[in-house]
C-alpha positions as CSV (number, residue, x, y, z in Angstrom):
1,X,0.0,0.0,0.0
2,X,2.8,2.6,1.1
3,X,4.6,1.8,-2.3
4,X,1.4,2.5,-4.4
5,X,0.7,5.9,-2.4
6,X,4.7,6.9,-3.2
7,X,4.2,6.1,-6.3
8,X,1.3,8.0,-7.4
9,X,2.8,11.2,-5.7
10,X,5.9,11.0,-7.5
11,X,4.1,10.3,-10.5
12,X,1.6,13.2,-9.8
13,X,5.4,15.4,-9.2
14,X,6.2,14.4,-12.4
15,X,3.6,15.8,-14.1
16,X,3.4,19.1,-12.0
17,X,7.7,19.4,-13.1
18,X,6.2,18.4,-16.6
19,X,3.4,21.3,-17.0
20,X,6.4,23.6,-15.3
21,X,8.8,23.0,-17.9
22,X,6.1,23.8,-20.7
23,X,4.6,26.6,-19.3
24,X,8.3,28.2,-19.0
25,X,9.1,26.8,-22.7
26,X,5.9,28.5,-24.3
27,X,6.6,31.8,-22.0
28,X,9.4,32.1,-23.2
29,X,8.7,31.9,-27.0
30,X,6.1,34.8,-26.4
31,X,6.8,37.4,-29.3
32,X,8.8,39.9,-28.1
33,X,8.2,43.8,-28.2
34,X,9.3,45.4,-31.4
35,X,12.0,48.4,-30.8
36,X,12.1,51.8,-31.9
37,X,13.6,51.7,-34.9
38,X,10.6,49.9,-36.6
39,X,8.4,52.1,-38.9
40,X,9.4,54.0,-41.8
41,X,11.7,56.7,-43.0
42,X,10.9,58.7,-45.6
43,X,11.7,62.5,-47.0
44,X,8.7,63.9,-49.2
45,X,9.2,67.4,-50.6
46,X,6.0,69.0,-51.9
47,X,5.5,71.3,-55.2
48,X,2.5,73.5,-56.0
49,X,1.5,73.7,-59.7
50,X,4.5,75.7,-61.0
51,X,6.8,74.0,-59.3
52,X,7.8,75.6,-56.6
53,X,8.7,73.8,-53.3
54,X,5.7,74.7,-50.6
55,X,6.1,72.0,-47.5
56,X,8.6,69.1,-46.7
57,X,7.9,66.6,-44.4
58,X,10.5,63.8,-43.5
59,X,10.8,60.8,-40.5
60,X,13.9,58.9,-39.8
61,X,13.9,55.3,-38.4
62,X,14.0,55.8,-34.2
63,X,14.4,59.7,-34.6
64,X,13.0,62.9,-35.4
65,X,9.9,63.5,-37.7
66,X,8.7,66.8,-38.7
67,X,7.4,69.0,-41.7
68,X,6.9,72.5,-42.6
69,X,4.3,74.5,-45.3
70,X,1.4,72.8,-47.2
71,X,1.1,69.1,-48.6
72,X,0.4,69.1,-52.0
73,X,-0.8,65.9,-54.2
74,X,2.4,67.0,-55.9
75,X,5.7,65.4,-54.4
76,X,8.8,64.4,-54.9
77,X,10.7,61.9,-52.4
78,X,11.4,58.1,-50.8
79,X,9.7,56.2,-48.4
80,X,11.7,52.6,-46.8
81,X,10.8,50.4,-44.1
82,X,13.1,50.2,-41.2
83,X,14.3,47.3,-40.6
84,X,13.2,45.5,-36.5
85,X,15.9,43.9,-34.4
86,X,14.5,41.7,-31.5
């Protein structure tokens, strides 16, 4: 009797350690938070119908972002994705 009752408490341990070990493994595989530097950067210069530069507005990857005057359908510039380190 005594070994039957050890033996169903170490097998009931062994399980518990079991469910441990996944619940840590899958934890642990969680996605992680992207950083900063995710996101785009991009420069965009805007032109009114003659041609003449009225606005800019520009972002850089885990920096500074602004702009300045009027956006216009007319523009000139880049846009890239950053790249996201873990």
């Amino acid at each position: 009797m005594k070994a039957l009752r050890r033996n169903r408490w170490s097998r009931s341990l062994a399980v518990l350690v079991f469910l441990l070990g996944v619940l840590t493994v899958s934890l642990t595989t969680l996605p992680q938070p992207a950083s900063a530097s995710c996101g785009f950067e991009y420069y965009w210069a805007f032109y009114d119908e003659w041609g003449n530069l009225v606005g800019e507005a520009w972002g850089y990857c885990g920096g500074p972002f602004g702009s300045w005057g009027s956006w216009t359908p007319e523009r000139q510039g880049y846009s890239v994705e950053c790249p996201c380190w873990p």
